[in-house]
DRENKOL-928055 format. One record per residue (C-alpha): residue number from 1; residue in three letters; chain; z, x, y. Coordinates in steps of 0.001 Angstrom, whole numbers. Example, Ala and Ser with C-alpha at 12.3 -4.5 7.8 and 13.67 -1.06 7.14 Angstrom:
<atoms>
{1 "ALA" "A" {7800 12300 -4500}}
{2 "SER" "A" {7140 13670 -1060}}
</atoms>
This chain:
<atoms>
{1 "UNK" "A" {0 0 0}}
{2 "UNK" "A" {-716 1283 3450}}
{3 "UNK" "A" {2257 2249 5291}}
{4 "UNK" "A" {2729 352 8801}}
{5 "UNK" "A" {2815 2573 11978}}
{6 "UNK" "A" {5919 3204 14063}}
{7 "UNK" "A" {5594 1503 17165}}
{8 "UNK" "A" {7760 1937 20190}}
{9 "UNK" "A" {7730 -1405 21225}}
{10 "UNK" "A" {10420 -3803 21506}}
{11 "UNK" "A" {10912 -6437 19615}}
{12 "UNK" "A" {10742 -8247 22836}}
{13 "UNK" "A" {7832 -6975 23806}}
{14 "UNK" "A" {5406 -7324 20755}}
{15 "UNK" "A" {3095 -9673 19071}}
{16 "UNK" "A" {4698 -12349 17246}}
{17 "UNK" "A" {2173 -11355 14622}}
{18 "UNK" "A" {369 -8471 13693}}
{19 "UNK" "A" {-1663 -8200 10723}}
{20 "UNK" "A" {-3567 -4666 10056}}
{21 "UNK" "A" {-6150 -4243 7124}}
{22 "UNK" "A" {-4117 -7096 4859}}
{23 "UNK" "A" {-5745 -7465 1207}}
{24 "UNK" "A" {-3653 -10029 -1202}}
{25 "UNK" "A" {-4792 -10152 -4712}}
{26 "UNK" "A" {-3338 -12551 -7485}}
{27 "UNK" "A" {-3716 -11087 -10737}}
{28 "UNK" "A" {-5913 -8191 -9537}}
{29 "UNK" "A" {-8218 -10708 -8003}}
{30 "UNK" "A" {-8946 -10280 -4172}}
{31 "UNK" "A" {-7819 -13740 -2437}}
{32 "UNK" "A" {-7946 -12383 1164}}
{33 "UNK" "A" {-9932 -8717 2348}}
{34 "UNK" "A" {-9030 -7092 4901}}
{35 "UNK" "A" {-7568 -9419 7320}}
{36 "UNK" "A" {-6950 -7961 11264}}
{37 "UNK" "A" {-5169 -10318 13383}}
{38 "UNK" "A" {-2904 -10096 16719}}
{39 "UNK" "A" {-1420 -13662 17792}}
{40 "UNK" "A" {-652 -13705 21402}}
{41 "UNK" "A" {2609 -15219 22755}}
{42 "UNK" "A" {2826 -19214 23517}}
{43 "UNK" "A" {-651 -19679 21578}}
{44 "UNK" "A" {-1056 -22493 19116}}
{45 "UNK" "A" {-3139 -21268 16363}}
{46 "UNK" "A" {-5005 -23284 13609}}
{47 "UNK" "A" {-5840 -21792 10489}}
{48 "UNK" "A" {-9422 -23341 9715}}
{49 "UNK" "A" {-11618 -22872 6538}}
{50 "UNK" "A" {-12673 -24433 3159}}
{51 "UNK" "A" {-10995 -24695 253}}
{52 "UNK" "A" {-9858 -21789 -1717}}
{53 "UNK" "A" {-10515 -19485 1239}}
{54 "UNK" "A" {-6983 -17997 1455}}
{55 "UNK" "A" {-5329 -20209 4277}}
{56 "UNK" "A" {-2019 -20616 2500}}
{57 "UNK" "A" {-1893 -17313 1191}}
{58 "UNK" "A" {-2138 -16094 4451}}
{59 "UNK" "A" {566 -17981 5025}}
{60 "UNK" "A" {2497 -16886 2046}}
{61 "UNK" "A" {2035 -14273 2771}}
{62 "UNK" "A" {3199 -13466 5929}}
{63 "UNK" "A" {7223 -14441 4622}}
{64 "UNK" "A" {6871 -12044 1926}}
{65 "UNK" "A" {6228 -14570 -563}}
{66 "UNK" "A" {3413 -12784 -1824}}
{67 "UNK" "A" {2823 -9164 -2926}}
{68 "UNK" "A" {693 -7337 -537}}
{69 "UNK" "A" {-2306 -5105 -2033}}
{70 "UNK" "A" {-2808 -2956 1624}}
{71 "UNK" "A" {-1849 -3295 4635}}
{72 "UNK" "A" {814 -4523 6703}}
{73 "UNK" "A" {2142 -7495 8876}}
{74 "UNK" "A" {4481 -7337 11881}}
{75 "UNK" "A" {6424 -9936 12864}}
{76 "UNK" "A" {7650 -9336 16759}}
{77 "UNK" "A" {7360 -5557 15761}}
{78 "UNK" "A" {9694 -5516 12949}}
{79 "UNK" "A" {9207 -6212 9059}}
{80 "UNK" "A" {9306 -9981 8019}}
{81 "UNK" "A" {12907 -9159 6570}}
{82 "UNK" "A" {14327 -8075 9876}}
{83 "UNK" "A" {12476 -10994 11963}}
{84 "UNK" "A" {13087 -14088 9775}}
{85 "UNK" "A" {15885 -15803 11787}}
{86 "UNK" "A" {12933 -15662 14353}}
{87 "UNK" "A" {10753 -17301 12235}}
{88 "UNK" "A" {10509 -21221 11389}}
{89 "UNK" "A" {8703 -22850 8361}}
{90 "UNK" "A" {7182 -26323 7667}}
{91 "UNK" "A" {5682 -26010 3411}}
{92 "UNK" "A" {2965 -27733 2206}}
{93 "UNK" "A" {4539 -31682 1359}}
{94 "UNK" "A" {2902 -30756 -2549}}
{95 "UNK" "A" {5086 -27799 -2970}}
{96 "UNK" "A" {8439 -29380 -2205}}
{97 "UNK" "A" {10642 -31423 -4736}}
{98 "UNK" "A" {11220 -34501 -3158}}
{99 "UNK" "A" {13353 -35815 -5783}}
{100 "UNK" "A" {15904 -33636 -4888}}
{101 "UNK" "A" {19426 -35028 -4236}}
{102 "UNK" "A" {19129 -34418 -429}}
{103 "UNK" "A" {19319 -36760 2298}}
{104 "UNK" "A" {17176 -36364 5229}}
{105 "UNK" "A" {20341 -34907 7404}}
{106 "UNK" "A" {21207 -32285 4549}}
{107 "UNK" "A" {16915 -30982 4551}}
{108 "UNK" "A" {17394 -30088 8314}}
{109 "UNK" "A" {20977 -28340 8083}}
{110 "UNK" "A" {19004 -26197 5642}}
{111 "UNK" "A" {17587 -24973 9049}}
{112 "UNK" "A" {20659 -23597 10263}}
{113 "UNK" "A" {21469 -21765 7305}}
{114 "UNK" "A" {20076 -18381 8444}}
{115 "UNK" "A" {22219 -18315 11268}}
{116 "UNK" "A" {25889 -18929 9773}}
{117 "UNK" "A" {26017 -16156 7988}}
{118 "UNK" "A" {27126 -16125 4107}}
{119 "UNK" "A" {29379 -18440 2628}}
{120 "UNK" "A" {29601 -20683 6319}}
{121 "UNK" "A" {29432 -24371 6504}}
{122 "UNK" "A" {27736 -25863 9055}}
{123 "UNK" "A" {29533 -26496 11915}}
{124 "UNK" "A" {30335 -29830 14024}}
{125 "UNK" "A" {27222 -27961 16696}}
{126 "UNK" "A" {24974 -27497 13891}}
{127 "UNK" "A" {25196 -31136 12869}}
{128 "UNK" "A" {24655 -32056 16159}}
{129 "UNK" "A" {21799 -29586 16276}}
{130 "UNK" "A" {20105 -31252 13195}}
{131 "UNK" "A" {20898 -34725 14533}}
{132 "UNK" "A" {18852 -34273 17913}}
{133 "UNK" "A" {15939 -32548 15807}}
{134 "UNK" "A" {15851 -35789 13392}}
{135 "UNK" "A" {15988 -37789 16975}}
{136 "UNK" "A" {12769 -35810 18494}}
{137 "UNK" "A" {10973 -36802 15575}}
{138 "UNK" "A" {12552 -39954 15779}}
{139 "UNK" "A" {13748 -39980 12123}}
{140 "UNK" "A" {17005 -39990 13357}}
{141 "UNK" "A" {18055 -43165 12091}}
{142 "UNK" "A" {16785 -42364 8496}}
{143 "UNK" "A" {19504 -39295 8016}}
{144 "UNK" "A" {21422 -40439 5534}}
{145 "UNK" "A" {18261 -41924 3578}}
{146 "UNK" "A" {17455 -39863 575}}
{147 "UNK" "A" {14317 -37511 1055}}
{148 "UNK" "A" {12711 -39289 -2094}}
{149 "UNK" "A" {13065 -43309 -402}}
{150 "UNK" "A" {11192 -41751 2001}}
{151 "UNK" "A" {7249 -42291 3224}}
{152 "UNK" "A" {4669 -39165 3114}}
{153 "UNK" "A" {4900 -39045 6977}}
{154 "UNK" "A" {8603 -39890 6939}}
{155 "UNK" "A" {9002 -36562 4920}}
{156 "UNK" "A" {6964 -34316 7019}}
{157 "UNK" "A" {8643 -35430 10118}}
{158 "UNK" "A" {11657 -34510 8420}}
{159 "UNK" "A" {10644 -31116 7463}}
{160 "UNK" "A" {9106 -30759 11176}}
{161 "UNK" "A" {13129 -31568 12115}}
{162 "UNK" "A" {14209 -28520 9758}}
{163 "UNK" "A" {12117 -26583 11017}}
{164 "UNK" "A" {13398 -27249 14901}}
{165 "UNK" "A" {16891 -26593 14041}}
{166 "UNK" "A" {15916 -23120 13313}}
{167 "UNK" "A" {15355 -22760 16777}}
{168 "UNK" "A" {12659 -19883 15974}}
{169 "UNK" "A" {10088 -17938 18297}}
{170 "UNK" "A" {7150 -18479 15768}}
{171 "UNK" "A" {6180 -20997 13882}}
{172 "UNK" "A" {3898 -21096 10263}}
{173 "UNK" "A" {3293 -24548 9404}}
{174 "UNK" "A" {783 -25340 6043}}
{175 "UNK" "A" {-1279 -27930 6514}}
{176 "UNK" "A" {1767 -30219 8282}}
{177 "UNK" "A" {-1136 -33090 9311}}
{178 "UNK" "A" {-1806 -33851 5218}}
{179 "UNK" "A" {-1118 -37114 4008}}
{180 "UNK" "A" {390 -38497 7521}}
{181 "UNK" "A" {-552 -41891 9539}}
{182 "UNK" "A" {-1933 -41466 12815}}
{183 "UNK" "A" {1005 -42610 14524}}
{184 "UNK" "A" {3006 -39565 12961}}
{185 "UNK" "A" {49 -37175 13832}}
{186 "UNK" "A" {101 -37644 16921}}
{187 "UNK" "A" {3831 -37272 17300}}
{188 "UNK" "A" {3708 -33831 15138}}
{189 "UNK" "A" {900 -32072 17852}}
{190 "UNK" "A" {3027 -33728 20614}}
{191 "UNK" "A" {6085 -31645 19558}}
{192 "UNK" "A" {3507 -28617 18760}}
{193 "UNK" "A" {2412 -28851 22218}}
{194 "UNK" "A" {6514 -29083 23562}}
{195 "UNK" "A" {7170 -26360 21905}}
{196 "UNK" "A" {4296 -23721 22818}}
{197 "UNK" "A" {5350 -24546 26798}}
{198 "UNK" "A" {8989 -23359 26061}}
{199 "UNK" "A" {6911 -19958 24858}}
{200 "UNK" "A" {6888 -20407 20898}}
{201 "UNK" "A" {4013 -19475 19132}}
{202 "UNK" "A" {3082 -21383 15984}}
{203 "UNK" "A" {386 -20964 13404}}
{204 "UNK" "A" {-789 -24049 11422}}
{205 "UNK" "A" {-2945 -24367 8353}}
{206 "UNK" "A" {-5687 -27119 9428}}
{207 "UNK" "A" {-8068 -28925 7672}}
{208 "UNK" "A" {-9573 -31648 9718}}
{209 "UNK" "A" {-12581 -30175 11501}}
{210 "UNK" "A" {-12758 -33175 13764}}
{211 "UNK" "A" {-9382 -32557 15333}}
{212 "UNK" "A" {-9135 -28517 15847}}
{213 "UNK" "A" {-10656 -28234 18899}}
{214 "UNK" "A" {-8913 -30883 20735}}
{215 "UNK" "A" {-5232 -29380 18714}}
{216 "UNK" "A" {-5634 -25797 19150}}
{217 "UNK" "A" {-6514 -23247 22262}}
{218 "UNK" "A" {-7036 -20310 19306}}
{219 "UNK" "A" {-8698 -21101 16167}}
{220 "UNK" "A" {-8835 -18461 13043}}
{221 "UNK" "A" {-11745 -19338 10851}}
{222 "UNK" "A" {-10816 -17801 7597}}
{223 "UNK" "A" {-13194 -17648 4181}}
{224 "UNK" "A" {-11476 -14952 2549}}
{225 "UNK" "A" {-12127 -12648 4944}}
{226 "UNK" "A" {-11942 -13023 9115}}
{227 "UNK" "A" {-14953 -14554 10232}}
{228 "UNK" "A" {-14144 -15573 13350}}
{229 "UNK" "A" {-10620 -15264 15837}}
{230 "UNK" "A" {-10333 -15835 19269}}
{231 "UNK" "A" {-10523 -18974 21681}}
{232 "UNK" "A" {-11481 -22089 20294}}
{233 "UNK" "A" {-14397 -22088 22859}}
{234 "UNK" "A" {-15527 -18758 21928}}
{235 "UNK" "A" {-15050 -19181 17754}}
{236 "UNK" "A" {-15771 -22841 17458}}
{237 "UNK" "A" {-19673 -22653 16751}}
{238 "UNK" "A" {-21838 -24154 14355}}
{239 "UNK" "A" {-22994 -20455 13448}}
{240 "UNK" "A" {-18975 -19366 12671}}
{241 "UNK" "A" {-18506 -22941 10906}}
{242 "UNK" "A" {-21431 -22156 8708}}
{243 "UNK" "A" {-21090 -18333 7828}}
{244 "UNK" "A" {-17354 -20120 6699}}
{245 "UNK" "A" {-18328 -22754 4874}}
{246 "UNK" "A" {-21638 -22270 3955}}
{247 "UNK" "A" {-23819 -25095 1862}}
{248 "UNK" "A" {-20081 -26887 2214}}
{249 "UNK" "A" {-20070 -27908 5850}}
{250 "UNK" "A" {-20550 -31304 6515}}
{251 "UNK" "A" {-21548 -34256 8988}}
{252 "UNK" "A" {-17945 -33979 9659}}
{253 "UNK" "A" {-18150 -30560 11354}}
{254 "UNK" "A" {-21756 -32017 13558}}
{255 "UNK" "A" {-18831 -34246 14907}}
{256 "UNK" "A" {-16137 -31919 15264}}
{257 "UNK" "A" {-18826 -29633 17384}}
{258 "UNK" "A" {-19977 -32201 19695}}
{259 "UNK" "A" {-16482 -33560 20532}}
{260 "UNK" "A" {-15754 -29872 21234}}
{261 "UNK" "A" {-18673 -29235 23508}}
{262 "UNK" "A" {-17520 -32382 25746}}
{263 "UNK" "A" {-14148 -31302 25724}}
{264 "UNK" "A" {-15179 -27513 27059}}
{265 "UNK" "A" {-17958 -29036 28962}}
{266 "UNK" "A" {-15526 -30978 30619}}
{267 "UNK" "A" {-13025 -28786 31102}}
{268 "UNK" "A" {-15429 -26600 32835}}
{269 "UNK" "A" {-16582 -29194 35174}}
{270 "UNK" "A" {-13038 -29498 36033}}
{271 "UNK" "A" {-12832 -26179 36922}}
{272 "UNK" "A" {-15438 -26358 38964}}
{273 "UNK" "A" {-14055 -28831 41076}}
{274 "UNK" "A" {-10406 -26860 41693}}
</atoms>
């Protein structure tokens, strides 16, 4: 594995995320090749790209889930080990138990866990912490319903809440849109959006073509490898989309590119105008 340089910036001071020449393999198969990223402060970042192109690994990762074939990854300038109280989570909805004995107010206290220390309970502040999480995503009247009586979108509000009460600097959130109604959608990117103008940077897992442009001001098309990373104006093309997805991209992405031309058209006019 290549070893990461020693940098002499602060923790303050650096990227929340810095990948250099990352290669993940699972069973000596390459899933992602050689993946160079830097994620700017305050950005919300979706993670775009068909299926089986390594989004989720990426993800993976990134927390040290996953072993690492080269490379390295910096989290604010430090190892994921030394950064992860900085660092909140929201899993794919697939990969969790839900019939776990949990109720929804026990899930987010999990959030506070990395800050007590070993062997603490949470306190009468961390409850209180967890409670006003479960209120922004207005689940707050659901926290002593058990985690399995609850809806698909009821669930990943709930796991948005968690993730809150960790009261991170950077956020990694796989695919956190999946399987909700549009009424809890819209409420997710409204928190996203609440949270990158307090300075947090998060990173989410996307699949929905139609919506990336209008959800994210950096997109990171991803097939395995980096195809394209920057502004969503810049990297949102039907040339990137197609080098990504190939023979797979659909009417669905014609859409997704003329709803993004109007919205940079128009933001442009509005420039204009100032």
């Amino acid at each position: 594995m290549q070893s990461s340089p020693t940098t002499n910036l602060s923790s303050k001071s650096a990227a929340p995320l810095e990948v250099h020449d990352l290669t993940v393999a699972y069973t000596k198969r390459p899933v992602l090749y050689g993946i160079d990223l830097e994620i700017p402060k305050g950005s919300i970042v979706g993670v775009v790209g068909p299926n089986g192109a390594g989004k989720s690994t990426l993800i993976r990762a990134i927390m040290g889930l996953l072993p690492v074939s080269s490379g390295w990854i910096k989290v604010f300038g430090k190892p994921f080990k030394q950064a992860v109280t900085r660092v909140g989570y929201v899993p794919q909805r697939e990969s969790v138990d839900w019939d776990f004995p949990v109720n929804a107010l026990d899930v987010v206290l999990m959030g506070r866990y990395g800050r007590l220390g070993p062997f603490k309970r949470p306190s009468k502040a961390d409850k209180e912490i967890a409670m006003n999480c479960l209120e922004k995503v207005k689940m707050d009247s659901y926290a002593k319903r058990q985690i399995s009586n609850l809806s698909g979108g009821q669930q990943q509000r709930v796991f948005l809440a968690r993730a809150l009460a960790q009261e991170s600097d950077l956020y990694l959130m796989d695919e956190p849109f999946v399987g909700v109604d549009a009424t809890t959608e819209s409420a997710i990117i409204e928190i996203l959006r609440e949270l990158q103008a307090q300075g947090k940077t998060l990173i989410v897992v996307h699949h929905d073509l139609t919506t990336a442009p209008e959800y994210f001001d950096r997109i990171l098309l991803l097939n395995m490898r980096v195809v394209a990373y920057g502004k969503t104006e810049d990297v949102f093309t039907f040339e990137n989309l197609q080098n990504a997805y190939g023979g797979r991209l659909s009417i669905l992405s014609e859409v997704a590119l003329t709803r993004a031309r109007k919205k940079f058209d128009g933001d442009t006019r509005d420039n204009v105008g100032q």
